[in-house]
N, C-alpha and C positions, 0 to 999 in steps of 0.2 A: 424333460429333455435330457438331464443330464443325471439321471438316477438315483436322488435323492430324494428323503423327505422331511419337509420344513416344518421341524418344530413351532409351538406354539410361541409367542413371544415375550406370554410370561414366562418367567424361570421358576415361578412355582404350580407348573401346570403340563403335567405331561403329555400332552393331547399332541397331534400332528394336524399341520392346517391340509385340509384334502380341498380338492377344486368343485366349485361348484356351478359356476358361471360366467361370462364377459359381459363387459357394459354394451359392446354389440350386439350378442346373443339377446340380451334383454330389452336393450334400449333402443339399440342401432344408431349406437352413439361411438366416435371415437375420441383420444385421449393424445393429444398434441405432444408433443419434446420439440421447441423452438431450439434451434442453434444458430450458429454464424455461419456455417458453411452452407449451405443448401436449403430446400422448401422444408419444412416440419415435417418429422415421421411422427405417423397418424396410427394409434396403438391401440389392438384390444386389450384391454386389463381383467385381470384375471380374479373374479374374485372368491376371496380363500374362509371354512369357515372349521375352526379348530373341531376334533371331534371328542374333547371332554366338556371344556367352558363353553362351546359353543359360540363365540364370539367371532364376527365378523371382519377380515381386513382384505384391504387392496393388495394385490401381487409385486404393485410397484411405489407402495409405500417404505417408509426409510425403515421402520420397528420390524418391518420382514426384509428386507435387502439384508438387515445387518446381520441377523442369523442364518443366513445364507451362506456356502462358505464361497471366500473370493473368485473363486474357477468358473463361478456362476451369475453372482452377483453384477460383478465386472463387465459380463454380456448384458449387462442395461446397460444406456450410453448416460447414465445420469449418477452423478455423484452422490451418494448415500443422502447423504447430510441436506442436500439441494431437494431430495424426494421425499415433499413436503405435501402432509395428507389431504390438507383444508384447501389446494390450492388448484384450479381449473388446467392449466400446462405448468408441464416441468422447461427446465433448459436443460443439454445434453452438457457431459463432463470437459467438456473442450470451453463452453462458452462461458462459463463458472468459474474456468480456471483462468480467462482473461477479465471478467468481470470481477475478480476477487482482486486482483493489484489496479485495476481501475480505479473502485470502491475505496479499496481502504486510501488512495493515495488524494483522487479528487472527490470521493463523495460524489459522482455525478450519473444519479441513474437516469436521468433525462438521455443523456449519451448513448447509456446502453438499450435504452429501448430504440433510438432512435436506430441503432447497427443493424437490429433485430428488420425492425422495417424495412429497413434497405434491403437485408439480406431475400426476404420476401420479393421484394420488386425484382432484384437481381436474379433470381431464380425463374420469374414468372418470363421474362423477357428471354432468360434463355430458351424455356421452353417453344417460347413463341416463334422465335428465331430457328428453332432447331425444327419444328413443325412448319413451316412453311419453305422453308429452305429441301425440306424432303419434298414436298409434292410440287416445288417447280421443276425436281427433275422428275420424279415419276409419276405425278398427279393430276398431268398436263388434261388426259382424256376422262378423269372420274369427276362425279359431282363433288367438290371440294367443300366443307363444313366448315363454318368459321370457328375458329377457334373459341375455346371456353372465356367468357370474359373474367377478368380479375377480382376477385371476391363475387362473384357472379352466381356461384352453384354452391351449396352446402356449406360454406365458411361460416362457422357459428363463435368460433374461436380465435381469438388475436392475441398477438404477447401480449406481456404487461406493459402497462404506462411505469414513466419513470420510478415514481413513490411506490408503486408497488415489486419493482426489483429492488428497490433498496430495502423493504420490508423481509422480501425474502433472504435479500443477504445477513441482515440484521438476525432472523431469526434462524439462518442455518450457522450462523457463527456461535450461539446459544446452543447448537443442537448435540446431544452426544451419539448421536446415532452414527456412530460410526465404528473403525474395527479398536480403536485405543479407548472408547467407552468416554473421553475427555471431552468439552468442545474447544471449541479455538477459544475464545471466549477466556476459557477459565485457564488454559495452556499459554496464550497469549500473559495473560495476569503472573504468571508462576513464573515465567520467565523475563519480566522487568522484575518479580521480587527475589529475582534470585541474584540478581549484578552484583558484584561485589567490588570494593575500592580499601584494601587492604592499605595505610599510610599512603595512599596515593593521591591523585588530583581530581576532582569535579568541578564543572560549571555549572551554575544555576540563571537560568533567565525565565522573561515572559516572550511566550509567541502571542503574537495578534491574527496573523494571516489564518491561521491553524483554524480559527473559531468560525471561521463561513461555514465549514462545514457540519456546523452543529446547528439544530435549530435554535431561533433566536429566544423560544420560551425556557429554556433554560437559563437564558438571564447569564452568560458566561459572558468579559470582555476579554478574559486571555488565557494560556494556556501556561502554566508553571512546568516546568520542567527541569531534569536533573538528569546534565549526562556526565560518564566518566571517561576518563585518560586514556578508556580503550575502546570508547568512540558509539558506548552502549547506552543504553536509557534507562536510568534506576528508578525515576519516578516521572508522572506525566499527571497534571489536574488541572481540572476547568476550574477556573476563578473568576468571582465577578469583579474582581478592583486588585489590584495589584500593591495593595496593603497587605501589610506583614502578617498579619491577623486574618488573612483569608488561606493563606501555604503556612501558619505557623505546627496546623495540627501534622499534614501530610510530613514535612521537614522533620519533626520530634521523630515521628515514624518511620522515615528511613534512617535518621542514626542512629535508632535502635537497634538494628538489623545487626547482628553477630558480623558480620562481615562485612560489613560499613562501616570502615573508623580510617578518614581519609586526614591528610594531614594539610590540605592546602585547598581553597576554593576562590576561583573565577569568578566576577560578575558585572554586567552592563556599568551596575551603579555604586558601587567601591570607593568609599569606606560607610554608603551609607545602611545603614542594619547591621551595620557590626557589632553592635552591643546584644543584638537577638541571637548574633550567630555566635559570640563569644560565649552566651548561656547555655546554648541546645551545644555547640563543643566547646571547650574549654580548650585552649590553646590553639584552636583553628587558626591558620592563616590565610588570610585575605589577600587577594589580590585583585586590580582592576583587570578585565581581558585588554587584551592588544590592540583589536582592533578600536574599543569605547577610547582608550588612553589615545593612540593615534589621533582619533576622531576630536578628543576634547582639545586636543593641539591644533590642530588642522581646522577644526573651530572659528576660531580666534583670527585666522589670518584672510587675506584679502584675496579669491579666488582669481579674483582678473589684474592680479598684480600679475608685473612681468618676471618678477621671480618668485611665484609659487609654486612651477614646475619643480624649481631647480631644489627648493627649500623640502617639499615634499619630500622628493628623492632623495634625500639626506637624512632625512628624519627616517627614514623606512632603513636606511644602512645604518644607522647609528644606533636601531634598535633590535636587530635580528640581522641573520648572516645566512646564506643558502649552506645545504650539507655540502660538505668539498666534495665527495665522491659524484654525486646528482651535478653540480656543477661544472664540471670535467669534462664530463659524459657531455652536457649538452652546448659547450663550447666545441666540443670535437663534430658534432653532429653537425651543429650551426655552420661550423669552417667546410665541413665534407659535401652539406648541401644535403644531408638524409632528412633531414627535417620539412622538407620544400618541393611542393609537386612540380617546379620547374627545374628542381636541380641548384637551386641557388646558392651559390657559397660566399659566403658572408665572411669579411676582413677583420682583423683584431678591430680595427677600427669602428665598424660601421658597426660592431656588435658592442662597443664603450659607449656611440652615441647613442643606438637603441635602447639601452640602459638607464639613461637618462631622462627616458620618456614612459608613458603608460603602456608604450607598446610591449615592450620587453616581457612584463608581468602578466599582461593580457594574451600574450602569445602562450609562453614558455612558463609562467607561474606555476603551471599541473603537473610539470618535470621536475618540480624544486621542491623539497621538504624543507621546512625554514629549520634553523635554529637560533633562539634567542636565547639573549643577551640578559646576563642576572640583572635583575631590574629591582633590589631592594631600594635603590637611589629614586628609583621612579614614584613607589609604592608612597615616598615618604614627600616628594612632590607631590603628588595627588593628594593626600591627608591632609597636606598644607594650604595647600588650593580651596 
């Protein structure tokens, strides 16, 4: 179609793959691409057979997409990496590219199979609708044919169930069949080792929630992790116990990193593992985060006392202060009434007592960048505790 010829796929083999046959042709079979928008386009595949090695492949497998050059390639509706050889249908490059942030975010191939379904159902009834709606106006006087029932004629082929999209997502993230020769996979990996925290700050905590989405024979209860002052991830590891001795190897390993030598670190549990982090850094300082410190305060006191509102609120000013600029802005906003789909403009007043409540933070918190407060007074509070 478009005047070229597709070399072979090895690079050590000069042959051109020439066409030899369709799984039609032979089989009178066709070859699915599931998507989200519409019924499945039902494919012959073309198959290619090199004319030095002799070796056999599919038209619309990934190891020939990617030698193909993109003016070409890009006319299959299927992402390289996704046109995967072992596998009965593809998904087209629209439906991959919303099952890819799906995936990585919930892990939930149950979902996307389930879209898939629908999307079938939704297509079948439009047709239905669209075929009968025609021959009530013109088909009053013909013999009228009922319609094809649903999975009724020829359907041999259905998407995947859930464990097998996530198989193939799993293995097109490994795949390098694409035009950077990389996979996500290993590009992904290069770029958490490439963070860097020059005298700067990092947090280290365990996530819990994180581990649903791994299976549970990995034996992991939490997720270690390490982010920096500019909001990146320098290290990420499954643990099964949240002992020092299960993140002590990965920890050595990121402060080895040329460009990881930070001067201050955040954690849940501060001051305790200080003597481990004092060794992997020397002169490291410690800190508890803000929010544990709050917490271990707020602890302590009686939630249904009638001044824990007020004591809370205090505690939160006595510890950090909004940026003045961001505060300005959103006292002026609050008075003018732009903040408010009714228009409502709000008194010096009624905005000192909304202050006083969780409402204020709960509204207006995402307009306010904090700035706190040097807290070595706290740091040596906590140690004391």
């Amino acid at each position: 179609m478009y005047g070229i010829e597709v070399p072979c796929v090895d690079a050590n083999c000069a042959g051109i793959l020439d066409n030899e046959c369709t799984n039609f042709s032979k089989n009178q079979t066709l070859f699915p691409i599931f998507s989200l928008e519409d019924s499945p386009a039902w494919c012959m595949v073309q198959s290619m057979v090199c004319t030095k090695c002799k070796r056999r492949f599919d038209a619309n497998d990934s190891i020939v997409l990617v030698v193909v050059p993109p003016f070409a390639s890009q006319e299959h509706p299927v992402d390289t990496k996704y046109a995967l050889y072992d596998k009965a249908s593809h998904l087209s490059r629209t439906t991959t590219e919303v099952f890819d942030n799906i995936l990585v975010t919930y892990g939930n191939g149950e979902l996307c199979s389930r879209l898939l379904y629908n999307t079938l159902n939704r297509a079948y009834l439009k047709k239905v609708k669209s075929y009968y709606s025609y021959l009530s106006l013109h088909g009053a006087n013909e013999n009228v044919l009922k319609y094809i029932e649903k999975d009724g004629e020829c359907i041999k082929t259905y998407p995947p169930q859930g464990d097998k999209i996530r198989d193939m997502f799993d293995q097109a993230a490994s795949s390098k069949d694409n035009e950077w020769g990389i996979s996500d996979h290993d590009r992904h990996t290069r770029e958490v080792q490439s963070v860097q925290c020059k005298g700067g700050i990092f947090a280290q905590d365990h996530a819990f929630e994180v581990v649903k989405n791994y299976p549970k024979k990995l034996g992991a209860k939490a997720l270690w992790d390490v982010a920096t002052d500019t909001g990146e991830i320098a290290c990420a590891i499954l643990v099964p116990s949240c002992h020092t001795k299960e993140f002590s190897h990965a920890a050595r390993a990121l402060v080895s990193r040329k460009d990881f030598t930070p001067q201050v670190m955040y954690s849940d549990t501060w001051p305790n593992k200080d003597v481990f982090w004092q060794v992997v850094v020397p002169g490291l300082i410690g800190r508890l985060g803000l929010f544990h410190f709050q917490k271990r305060i707020l602890s302590t006191l009686r939630k249904k006392h009638v001044n824990f509102t007020d004591a809370m609120s205090q505690l939160l000013f006595a510890l950090y202060d909004y940026c003045p600029d961001d505060y300005e802005k959103l006292l002026l906003a609050l008075k003018e009434g732009s903040l408010s789909t009714k228009k409502k403009m709000y008194s010096a007043t009624d905005i000192e007592y909304m202050q006083e409540t969780r409402t204020f933070q709960k509204r207006y918190g995402k307009y306010l960048r904090n700035k706190q407060w040097n807290r070595n007074w706290m740091s040596g509070f906590v140690a004391s505790k």
